[in-house]
C-alpha positions as CSV (number, residue, x, y, z in Angstrom):
1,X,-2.9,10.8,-9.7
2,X,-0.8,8.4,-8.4
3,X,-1.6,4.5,-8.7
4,X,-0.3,1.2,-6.8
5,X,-1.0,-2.5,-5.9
6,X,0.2,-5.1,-3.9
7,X,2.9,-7.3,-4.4
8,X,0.7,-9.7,-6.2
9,X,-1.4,-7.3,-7.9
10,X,-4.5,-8.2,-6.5
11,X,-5.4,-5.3,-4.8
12,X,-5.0,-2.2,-6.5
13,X,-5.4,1.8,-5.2
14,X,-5.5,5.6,-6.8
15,X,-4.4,8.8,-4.7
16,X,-6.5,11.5,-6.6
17,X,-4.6,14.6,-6.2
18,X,-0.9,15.7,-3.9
19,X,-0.6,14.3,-0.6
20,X,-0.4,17.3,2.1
21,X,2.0,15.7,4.0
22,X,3.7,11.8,4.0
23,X,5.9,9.7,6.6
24,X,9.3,8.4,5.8
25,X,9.3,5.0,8.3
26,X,12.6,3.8,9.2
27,X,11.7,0.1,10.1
28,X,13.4,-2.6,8.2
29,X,10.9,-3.1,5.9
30,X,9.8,0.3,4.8
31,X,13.8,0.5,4.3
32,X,14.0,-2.0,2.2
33,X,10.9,-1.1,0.1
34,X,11.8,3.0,0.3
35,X,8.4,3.5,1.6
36,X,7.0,6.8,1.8
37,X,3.5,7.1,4.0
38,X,0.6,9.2,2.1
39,X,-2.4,9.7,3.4
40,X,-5.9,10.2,2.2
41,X,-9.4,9.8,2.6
42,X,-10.7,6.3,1.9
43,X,-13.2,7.6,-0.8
44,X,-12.7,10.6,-1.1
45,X,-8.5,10.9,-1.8
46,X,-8.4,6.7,-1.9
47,X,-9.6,4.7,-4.1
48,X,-9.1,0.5,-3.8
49,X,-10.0,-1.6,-5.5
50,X,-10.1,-5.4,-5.2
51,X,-12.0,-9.1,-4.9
52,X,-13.3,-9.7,-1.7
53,X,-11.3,-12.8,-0.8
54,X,-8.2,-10.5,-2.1
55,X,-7.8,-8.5,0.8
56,X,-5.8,-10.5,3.9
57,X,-2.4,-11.5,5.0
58,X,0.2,-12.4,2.3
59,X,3.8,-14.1,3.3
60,X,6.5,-13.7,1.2
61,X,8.3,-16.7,-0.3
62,X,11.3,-16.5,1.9
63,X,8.0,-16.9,4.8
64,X,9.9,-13.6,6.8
65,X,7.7,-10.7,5.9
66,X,3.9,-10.5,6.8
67,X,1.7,-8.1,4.3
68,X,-2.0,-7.4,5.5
């Protein structure tokens, strides 16, 4: 299993199993993160969970970077 959440911990997902495959992006911010792309079946592989006001656009405090 492998768990995350947002920056603010608002949201928060599970991946049930192994990924078959996953994307290494190469745009600045994925960089800067070292994000790796899974992907999954909302539902079935993906589970999020979250308050319904939680989910939308976040800015980071330097007001550069866009979240959704």
């Amino acid at each position: 299993m492998i768990e995350g959440r947002c920056h603010c911990g608002a949201v928060r997902w599970t991946y049930r199993g192994t990924p078959d495959r996953a994307t290494v992006c190469t745009c600045s911010v994925c960089r800067r993160y070292g994000a790796i792309w899974a992907y999954g079946d909302l539902d079935r592989d993906v589970t999020v969970a979250a308050a319904p006001d939680a989910r939308g656009t976040y800015l980071t405090a330097d007001r550069e970077i866009d979240f959704h």
